[in-house]
NULUMFI-378933 format. One line per field, with one value per residue (C-alpha): x, y, z; residue in one letter. Coordinates in pm, whole numbers, plus 50000, padded with zeros to 5 digits. Example, Ala and Ser with C-alpha at 12.3 -4.5 7.8 and 13.67 -1.06 7.14 Angstrom:
# residues 2
px <- [51230,51367]
py <- [49550,49894]
pz <- [50780,50714]
r <- [A,S]
END
This chain:
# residues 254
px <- [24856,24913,25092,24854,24820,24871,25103,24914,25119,25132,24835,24611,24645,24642,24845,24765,25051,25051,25381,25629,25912,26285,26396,26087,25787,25551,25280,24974,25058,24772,24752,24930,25210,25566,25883,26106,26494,26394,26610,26363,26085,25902,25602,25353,25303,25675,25592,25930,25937,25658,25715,26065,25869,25645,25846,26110,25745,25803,25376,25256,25274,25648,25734,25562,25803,26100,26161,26428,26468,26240,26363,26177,26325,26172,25927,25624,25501,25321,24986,25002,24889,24956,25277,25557,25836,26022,26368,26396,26778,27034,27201,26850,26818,27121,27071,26669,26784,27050,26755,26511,26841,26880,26548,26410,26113,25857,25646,25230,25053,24686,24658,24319,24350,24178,24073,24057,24416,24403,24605,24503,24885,25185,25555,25665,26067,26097,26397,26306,26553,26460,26250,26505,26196,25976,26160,26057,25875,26041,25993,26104,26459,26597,26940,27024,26749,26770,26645,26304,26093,25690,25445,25088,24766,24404,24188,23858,23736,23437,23268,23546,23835,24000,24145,24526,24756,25131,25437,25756,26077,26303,26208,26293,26129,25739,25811,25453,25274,25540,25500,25157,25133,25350,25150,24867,24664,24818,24687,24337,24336,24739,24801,25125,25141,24747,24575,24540,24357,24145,24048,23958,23708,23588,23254,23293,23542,23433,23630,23720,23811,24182,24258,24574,24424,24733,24804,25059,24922,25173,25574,25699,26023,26260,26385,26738,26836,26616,26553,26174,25945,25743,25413,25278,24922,24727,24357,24161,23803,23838,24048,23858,23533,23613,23681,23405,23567,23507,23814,24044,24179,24581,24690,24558,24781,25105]
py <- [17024,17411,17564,17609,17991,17932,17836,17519,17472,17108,17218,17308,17691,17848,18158,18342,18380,18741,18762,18555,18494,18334,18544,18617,18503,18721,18611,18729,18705,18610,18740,18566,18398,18504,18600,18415,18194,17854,17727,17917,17624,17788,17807,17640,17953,18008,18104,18072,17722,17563,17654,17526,17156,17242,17226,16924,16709,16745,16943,17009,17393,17365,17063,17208,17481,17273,17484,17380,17698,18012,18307,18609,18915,19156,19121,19199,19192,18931,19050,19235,19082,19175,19152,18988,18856,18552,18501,18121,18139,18280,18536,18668,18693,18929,19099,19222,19276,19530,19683,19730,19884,20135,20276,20226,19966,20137,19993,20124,19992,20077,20171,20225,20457,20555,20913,21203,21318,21733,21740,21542,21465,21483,21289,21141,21197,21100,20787,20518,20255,19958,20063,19940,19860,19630,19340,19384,19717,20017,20374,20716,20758,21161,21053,20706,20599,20561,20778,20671,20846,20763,20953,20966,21041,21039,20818,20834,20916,20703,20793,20649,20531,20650,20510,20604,20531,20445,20519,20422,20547,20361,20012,19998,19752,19864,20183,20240,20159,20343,20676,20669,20628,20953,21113,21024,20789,20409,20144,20013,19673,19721,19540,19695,20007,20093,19976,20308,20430,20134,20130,20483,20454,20105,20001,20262,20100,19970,19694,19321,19295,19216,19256,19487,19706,19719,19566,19620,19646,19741,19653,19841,19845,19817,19394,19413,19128,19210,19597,19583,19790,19534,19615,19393,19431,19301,19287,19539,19500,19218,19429,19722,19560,19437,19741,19974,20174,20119,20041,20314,20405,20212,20550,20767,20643,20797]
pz <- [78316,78323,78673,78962,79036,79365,79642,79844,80171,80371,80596,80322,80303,79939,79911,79602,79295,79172,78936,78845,78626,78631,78922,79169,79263,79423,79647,79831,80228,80422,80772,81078,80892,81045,80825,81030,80923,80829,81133,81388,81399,81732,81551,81299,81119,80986,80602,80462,80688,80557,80200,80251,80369,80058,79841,80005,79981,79599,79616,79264,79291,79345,79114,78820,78817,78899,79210,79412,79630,79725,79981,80123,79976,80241,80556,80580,80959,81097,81021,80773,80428,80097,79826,79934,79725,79697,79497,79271,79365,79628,79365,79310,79701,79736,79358,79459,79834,79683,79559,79811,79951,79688,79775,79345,79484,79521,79774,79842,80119,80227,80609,80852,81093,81396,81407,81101,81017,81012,80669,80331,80259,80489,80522,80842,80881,81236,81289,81476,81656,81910,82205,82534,82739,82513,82304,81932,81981,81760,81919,81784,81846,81763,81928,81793,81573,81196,80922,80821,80581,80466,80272,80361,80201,80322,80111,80267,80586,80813,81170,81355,81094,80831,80503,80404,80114,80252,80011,80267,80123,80350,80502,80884,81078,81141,81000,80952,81210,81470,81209,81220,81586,81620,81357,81601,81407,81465,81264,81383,81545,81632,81971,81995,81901,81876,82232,82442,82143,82102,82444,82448,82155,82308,82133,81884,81663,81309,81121,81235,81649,81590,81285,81182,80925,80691,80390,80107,79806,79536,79411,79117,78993,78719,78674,78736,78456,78181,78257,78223,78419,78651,78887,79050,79237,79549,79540,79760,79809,80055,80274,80281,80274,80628,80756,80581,80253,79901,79685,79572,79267,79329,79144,79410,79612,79443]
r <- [X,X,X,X,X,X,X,X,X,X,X,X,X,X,X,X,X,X,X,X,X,X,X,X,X,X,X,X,X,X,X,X,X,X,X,X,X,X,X,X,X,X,X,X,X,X,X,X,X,X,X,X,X,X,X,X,X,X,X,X,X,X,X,X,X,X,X,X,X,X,X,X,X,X,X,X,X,X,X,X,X,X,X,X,X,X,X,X,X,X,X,X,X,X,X,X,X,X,X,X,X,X,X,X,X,X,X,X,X,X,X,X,X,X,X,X,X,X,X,X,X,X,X,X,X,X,X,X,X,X,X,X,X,X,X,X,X,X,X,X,X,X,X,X,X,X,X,X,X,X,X,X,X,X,X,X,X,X,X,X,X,X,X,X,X,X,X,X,X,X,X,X,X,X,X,X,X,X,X,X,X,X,X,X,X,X,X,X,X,X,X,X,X,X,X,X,X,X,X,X,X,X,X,X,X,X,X,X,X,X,X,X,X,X,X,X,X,X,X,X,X,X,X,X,X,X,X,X,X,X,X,X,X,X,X,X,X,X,X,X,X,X,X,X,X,X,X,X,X,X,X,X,X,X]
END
């Protein structure tokens, strides 16, 4: 019996493979699953937690491929969906952590907007750091904050929204959604960096009520064991079907 294509978790979610080999496996987040230490079991949507019980419960997915062990790499935030990869063994956690590190992943993400940006193309430089009155909120910080860097690129425009490519250079923690905010565009549907500007627009909006309208869409990079160039792809109709826009070229996006 061939290898499902698919990760099936203990309460019946399916989570879409999109690469894998001896190293990684690469999946397709869903929305509303937290990135969050196996040990922190405050809540029933822990990804790395219930793959972790997945794969302990000996599931077919996971036995077929004799895994044993599977580790987030990076974050993606809560609700944000898209590529997110998973190392097969601890030295492949720390060798593709190095990595995303060095800056060579290059990471794309598709991003709606509220509002028309002014310029087709810009770069956000500003450094962010921990905002001292909100726990888990990241602000602009000129003083003390760290050097963040994201290229943007309008993608096509609606009546209320608009549709950007995301290339982030660096990875600090919601480094896009706080950039866009200061670029004065947050993400539609962000409760907490978006809701003075979707209050303002009120009945207006377009796309899903509460849904973050950001979604990661792209990993390329070079393997670091067998030096081959690898790219690995998220669908994108789905996601911009809910929210209005017709699918992009992935190359515009460069």
């Amino acid at each position: 019996m061939p290898k499902p294509a698919h990760i099936e978790l203990g309460d019946g979610s399916i989570i879409p493979i999109l690469h894998e080999d001896r190293s990684v496996i690469a999946i397709d987040k869903p929305p509303g699953w937290m990135l969050v230490p196996y040990s922190w079991q405050k809540t029933n949507r822990n990804l790395q937690a219930a793959i972790v019980s997945s794969i302990a419960a000996g599931h077919f997915w996971a036995r077929s491929r004799g895994l044993k062990f599977l580790r987030f790499v990076h974050r993606l935030d809560a609700e944000t969906s898209g590529v997110l990869l998973f190392a097969r063994s601890l030295g492949a956690v720390e060798t593709y952590g190095r990595l995303f590190e060095s800056r060579k992943m290059e990471k794309r993400y598709l991003a709606v907007v509220r509002g028309t940006p002014k310029q087709a193309e810009w770069t956000c430089r500003e450094p962010l750091g921990p905002d001292p009155q909100q726990f888990g909120r990241m602000r602009v910080d000129r003083r003390e904050g760290k050097s963040a860097e994201t290229h943007f690129q309008v993608l096509q425009t609606g009546p209320n929204t608009s549709l950007l490519g995301a290339r982030p250079i660096t990875g600090r923690t919601h480094q896009i959604r706080v950039h866009l905010l200061a670029s004065g565009h947050p993400v539609a549907g962000d409760e907490l960096y978006g809701a003075k500007a979707r209050r303002s627009e009120g009945k207006r909006n377009t796309g899903p009520q509460n849904r973050l309208g950001l979604r990661s869409v792209y990993l390329g990079y070079t393997d670091p064991f067998s030096k081959l160039r690898v790219t690995i792809e998220a669908s994108t109709e789905g996601f911009l079907c809910e929210f209005g826009f017709t699918p992009p070229s992935i190359g515009a996006q460069a």
